[in-house]
C-alpha positions as CSV (number, residue, x, y, z in Angstrom):
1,X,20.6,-31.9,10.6
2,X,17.3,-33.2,11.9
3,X,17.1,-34.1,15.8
4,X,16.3,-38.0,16.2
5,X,13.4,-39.6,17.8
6,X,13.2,-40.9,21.2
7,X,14.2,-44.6,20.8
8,X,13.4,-47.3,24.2
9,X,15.8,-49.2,25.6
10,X,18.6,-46.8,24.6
11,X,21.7,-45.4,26.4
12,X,21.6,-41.6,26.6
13,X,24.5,-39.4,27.4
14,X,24.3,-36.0,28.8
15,X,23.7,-33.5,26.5
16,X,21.8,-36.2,24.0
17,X,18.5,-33.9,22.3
18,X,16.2,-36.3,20.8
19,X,12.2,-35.3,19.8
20,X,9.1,-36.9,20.3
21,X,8.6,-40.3,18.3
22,X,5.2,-38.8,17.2
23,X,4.1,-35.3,16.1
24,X,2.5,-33.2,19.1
25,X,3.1,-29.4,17.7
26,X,4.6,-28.5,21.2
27,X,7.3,-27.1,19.5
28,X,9.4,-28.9,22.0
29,X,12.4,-30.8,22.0
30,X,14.0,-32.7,24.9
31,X,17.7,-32.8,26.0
32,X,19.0,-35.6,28.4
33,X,20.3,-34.2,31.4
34,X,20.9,-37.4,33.6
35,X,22.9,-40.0,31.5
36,X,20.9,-43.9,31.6
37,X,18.7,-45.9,29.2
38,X,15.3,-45.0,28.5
39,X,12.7,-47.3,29.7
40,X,11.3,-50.0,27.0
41,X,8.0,-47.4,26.5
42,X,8.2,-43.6,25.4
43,X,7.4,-41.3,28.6
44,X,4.8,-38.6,28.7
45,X,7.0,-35.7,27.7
46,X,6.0,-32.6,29.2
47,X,4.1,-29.5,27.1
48,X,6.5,-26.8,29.0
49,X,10.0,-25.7,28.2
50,X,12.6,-26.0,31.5
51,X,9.8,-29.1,32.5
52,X,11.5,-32.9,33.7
53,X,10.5,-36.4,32.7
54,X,12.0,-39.6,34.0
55,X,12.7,-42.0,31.6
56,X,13.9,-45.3,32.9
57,X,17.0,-44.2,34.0
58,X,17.6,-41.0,32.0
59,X,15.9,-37.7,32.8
60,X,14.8,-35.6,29.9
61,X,14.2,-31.4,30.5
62,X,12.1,-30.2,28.4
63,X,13.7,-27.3,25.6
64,X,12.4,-25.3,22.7
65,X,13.1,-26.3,19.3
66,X,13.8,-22.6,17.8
67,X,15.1,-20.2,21.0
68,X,18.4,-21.2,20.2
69,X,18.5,-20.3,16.2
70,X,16.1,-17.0,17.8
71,X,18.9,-15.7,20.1
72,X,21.9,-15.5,17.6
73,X,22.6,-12.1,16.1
74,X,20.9,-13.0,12.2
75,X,18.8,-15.4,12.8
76,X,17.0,-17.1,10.1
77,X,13.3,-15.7,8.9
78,X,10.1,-16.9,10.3
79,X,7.4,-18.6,8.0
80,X,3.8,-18.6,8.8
81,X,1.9,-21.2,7.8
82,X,-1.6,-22.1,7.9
83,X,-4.0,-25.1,7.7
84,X,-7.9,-25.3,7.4
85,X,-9.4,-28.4,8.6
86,X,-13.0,-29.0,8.0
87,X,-15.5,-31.2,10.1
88,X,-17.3,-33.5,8.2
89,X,-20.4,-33.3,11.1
90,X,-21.2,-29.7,10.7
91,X,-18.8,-29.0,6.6
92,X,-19.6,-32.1,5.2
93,X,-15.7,-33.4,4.8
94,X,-12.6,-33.5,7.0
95,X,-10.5,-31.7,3.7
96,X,-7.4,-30.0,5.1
97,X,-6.5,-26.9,2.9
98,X,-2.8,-25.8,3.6
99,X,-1.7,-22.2,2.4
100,X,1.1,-19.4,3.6
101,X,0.1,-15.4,3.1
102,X,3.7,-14.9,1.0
103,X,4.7,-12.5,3.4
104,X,8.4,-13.9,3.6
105,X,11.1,-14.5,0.8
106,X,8.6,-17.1,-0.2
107,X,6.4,-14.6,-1.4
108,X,6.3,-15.9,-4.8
109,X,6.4,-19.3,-4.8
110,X,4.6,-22.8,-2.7
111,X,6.2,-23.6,0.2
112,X,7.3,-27.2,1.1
113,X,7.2,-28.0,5.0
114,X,7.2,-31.5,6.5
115,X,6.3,-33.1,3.0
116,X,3.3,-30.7,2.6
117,X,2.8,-28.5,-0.2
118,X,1.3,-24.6,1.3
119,X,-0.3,-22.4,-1.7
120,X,0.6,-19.2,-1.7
121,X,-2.9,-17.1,-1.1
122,X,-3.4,-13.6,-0.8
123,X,-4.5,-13.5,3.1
124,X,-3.9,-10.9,6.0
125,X,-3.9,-12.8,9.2
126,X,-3.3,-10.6,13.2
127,X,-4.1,-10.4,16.3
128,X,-2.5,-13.4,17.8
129,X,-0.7,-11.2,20.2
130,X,-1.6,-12.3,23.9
131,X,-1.6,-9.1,26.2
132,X,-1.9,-8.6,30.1
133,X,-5.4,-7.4,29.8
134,X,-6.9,-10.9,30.9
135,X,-8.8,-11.6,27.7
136,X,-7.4,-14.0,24.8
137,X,-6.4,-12.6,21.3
138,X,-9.4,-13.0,18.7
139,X,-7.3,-12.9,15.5
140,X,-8.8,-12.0,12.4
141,X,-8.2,-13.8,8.7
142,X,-8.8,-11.8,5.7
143,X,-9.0,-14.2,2.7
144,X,-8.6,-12.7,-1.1
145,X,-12.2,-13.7,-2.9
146,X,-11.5,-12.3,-6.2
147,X,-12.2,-15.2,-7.9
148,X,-15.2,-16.4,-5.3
149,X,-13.1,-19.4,-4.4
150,X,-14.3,-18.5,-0.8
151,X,-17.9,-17.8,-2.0
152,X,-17.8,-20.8,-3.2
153,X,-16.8,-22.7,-0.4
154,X,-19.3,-21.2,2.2
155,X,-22.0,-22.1,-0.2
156,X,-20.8,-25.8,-0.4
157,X,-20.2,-25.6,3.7
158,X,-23.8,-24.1,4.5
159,X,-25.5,-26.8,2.1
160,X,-24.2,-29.6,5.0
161,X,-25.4,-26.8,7.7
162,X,-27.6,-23.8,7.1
163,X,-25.6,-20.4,7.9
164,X,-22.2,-22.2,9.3
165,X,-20.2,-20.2,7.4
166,X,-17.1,-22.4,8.2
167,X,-18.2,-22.0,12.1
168,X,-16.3,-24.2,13.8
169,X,-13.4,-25.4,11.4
170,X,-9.9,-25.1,13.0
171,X,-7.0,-22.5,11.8
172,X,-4.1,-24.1,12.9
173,X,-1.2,-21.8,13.0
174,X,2.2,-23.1,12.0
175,X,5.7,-20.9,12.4
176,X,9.2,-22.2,11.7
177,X,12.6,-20.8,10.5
178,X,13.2,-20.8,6.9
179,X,16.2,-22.7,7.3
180,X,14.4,-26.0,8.4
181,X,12.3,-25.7,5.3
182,X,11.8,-29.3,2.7
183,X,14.6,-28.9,0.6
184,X,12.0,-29.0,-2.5
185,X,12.2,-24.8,-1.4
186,X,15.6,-24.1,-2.3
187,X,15.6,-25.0,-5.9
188,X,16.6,-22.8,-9.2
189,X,15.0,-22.8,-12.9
190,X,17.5,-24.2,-15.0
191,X,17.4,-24.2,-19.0
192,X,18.0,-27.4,-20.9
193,X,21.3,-27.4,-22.8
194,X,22.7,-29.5,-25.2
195,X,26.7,-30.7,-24.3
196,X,27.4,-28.2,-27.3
197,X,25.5,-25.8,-24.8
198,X,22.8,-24.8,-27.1
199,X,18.9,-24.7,-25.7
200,X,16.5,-27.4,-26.4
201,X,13.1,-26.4,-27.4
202,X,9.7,-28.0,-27.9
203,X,7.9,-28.1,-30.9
204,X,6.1,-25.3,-30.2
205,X,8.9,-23.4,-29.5
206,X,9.2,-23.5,-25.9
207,X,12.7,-23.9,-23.7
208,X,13.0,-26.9,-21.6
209,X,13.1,-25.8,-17.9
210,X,13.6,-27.9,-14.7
211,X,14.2,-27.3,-11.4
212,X,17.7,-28.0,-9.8
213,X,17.5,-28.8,-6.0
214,X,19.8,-28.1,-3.5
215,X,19.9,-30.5,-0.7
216,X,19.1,-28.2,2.6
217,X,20.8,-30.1,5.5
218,X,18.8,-28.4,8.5
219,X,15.2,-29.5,7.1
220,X,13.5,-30.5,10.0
221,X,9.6,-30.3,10.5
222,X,9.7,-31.0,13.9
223,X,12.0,-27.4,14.3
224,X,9.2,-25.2,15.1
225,X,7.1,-22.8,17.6
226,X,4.3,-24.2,19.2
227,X,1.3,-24.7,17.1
228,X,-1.7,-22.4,17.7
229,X,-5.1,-24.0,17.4
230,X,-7.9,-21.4,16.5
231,X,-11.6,-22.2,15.5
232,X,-13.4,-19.7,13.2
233,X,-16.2,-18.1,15.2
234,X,-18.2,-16.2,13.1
235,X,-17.5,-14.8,9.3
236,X,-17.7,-10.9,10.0
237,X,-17.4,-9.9,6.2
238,X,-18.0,-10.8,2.9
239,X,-17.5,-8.8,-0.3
240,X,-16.1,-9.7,-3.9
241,X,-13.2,-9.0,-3.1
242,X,-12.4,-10.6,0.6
243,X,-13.8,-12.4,3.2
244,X,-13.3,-12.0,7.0
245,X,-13.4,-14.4,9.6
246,X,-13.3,-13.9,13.2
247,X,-11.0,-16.3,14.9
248,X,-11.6,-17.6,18.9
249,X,-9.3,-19.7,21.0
250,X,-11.3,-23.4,22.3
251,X,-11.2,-21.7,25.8
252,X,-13.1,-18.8,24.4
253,X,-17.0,-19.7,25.4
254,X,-18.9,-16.9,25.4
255,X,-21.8,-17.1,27.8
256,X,-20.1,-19.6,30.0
257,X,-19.7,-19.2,33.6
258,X,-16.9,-20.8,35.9
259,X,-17.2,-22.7,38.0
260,X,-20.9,-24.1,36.3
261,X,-22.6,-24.2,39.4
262,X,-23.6,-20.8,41.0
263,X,-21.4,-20.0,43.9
264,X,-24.7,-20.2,46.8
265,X,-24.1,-20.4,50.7
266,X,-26.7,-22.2,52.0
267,X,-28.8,-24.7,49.8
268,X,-27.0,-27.9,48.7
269,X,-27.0,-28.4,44.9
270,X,-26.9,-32.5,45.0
271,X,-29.0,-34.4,44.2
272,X,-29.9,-36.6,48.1
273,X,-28.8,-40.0,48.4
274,X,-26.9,-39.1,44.9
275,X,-23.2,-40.2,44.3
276,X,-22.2,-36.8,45.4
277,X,-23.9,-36.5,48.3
278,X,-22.9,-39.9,49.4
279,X,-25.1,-40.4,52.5
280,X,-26.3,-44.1,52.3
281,X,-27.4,-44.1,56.0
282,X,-30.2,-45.5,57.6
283,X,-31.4,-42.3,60.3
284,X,-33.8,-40.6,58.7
285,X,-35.4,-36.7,59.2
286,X,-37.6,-34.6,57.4
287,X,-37.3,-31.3,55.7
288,X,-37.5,-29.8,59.0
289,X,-34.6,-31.5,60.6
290,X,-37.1,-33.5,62.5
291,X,-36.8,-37.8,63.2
292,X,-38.9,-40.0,61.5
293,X,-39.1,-43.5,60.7
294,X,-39.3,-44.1,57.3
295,X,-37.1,-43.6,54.1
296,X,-40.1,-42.9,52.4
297,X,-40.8,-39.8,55.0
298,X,-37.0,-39.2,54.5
299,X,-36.4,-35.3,53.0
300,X,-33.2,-33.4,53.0
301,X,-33.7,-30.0,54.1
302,X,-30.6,-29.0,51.5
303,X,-29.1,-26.7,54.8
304,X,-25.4,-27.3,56.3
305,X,-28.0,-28.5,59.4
306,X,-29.3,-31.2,57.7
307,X,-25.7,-32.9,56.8
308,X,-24.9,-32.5,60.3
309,X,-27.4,-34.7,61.0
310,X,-26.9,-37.1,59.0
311,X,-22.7,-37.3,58.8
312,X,-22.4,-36.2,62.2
313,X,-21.7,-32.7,63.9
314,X,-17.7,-32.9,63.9
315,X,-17.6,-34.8,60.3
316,X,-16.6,-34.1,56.8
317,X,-19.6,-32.9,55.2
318,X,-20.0,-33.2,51.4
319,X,-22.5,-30.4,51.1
320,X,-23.2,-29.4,47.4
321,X,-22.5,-25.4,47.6
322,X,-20.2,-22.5,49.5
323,X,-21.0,-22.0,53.0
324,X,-18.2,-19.4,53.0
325,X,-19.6,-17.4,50.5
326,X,-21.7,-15.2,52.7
327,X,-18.8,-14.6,54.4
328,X,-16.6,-12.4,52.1
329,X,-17.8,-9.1,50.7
């Protein structure tokens, strides 16, 4: 059975698991663990399992929504599923393309998750493992371009930008158990039958088929891992029959350096008399660190020296850079 939503003003036992009102992909549900009635507004729920959240008079810990069904001797299979959502700035719409690799007893068929329809495509997505090596997974998507769908979607993509080659649209990830499936999954092609049990046919000879459904009482689209958000960086290949694309994690920026600034020891990176630097005063030196009258005459010499003079020797001094850094080796 589905977990419920969070509801406000409601009394909560121990033991009570209820989900997020609204869809946040955390893969997270929440289990009440100090009985009380939830305040009249829905709290900011935590993004890690074993986290807390007070909630009027309730507290909520944070839980995942699949370890339990994960640590039972058979558990259910896992289904990857995928969405590509285009950016109408730099792909000229915000289509969403949904599709599964049919590497799972689905293999065959659509599959039917939170309402949503995923087309089986021939596909060979890896390399989301995260290792200890201190650099994030750059997963690769190979996409089946036998009959130039692809093709034809990079040409469409690069005549909003020039050479984007999907750059920049986001692979969003999606795993689940098969047993919290739609139930729309679980059906079985039944002939059409007469009550004398004979087979109706069409005029041109064809059986009557339809799908029988069986109700799946575990569907539940909020019972599932954490979403993984990747943005294509770059298509590496492209041939008639596939096309690759090299995937990169939002915190991937190549060329970026943290912190922004340059770590330097002893010339202050504000901007004087800025917000950052702060000083507003009215004693005013030169470059030198010598008095004179004047704002106009008034030049920071950018040294640890120069705020001294200004703030005082003893004082807090909001000096733009690293003093320390010439310290270490």
């Amino acid at each position: 059975m589905a977990i419920a939503a969070w509801a406000a003003s409601t009394a909560f036992s121990v033991g009570n698991v209820r989900r997020s009102s609204t869809d946040e992909g955390t893969g997270l549900f929440f289990r009440c663990t100090t009985a009380g009635t939830s305040a009249s507004s829905e709290p900011e729920w935590p993004n890690s399992a074993g986290d807390t959240v007070a909630d009027g008079t309730c507290v909520w810990t944070a839980i995942s929504a699949t370890y339990g069904d994960l640590a039972i001797s058979n558990p259910s299979a896992i289904i990857e599923l995928f969405q590509l959502r285009l950016d109408s700035a730099l792909h000229g719409s915000n289509d969403i393309y949904y599709f599964h690799a049919g590497t799972n007893e689905f293999a065959e068929s659509n599959i039917v998750f939170d309402s949503k329809t995923y087309s089986r495509v021939p596909i060979k997505a890896d390399g989301f493992e995260y290792s200890n090596t201190g650099t994030l997974p750059r997963p690769t998507l190979t996409v089946s371009n036998l009959s130039s769908t692809i093709t034809a979607l990079l040409l469409l993509v690069n005549a909003t930008t020039a050479g984007n080659d999907l750059g920049g649209a986001e692979v969003r990830r999606i795993r689940t158990l098969a047993k919290y499936l739609d139930s729309e999954n679980f059906g079985e092609p039944k002939n059409a039958v007469t009550q004398g049990n004979d087979s109706l046919i069409t005029q041109g000879d064809d059986s009557l088929e339809f799908n029988v459904f069986v109700e799946n009482a575990t569907a539940d689209p909020n019972a599932r891992f954490p979403d993984e958000r990747w943005f294509i960086d770059r298509k590496s290949s492209e041939t008639r029959d596939s096309v690759t694309f090299e995937l990169a994690s939002k915190f991937d920026l190549a060329g970026q350096k943290i912190p922004r600034r340059q770590i330097i020891a002893n010339i202050c990176q504000w901007k004087y008399r800025s917000s950052e630097c702060s000083y507003t005063g009215t004693d005013y030196y030169d470059v030198n660190g010598n008095e004179v009258s004047t704002e106009a005459q008034d030049v920071c010499g950018k040294r640890v020296a120069s705020c001294k003079l200004r703030f005082g020797e003893n004082a807090e001094l909001p000096f733009g850079s690293f003093p320390g850094a010439g310290l270490t080796k």
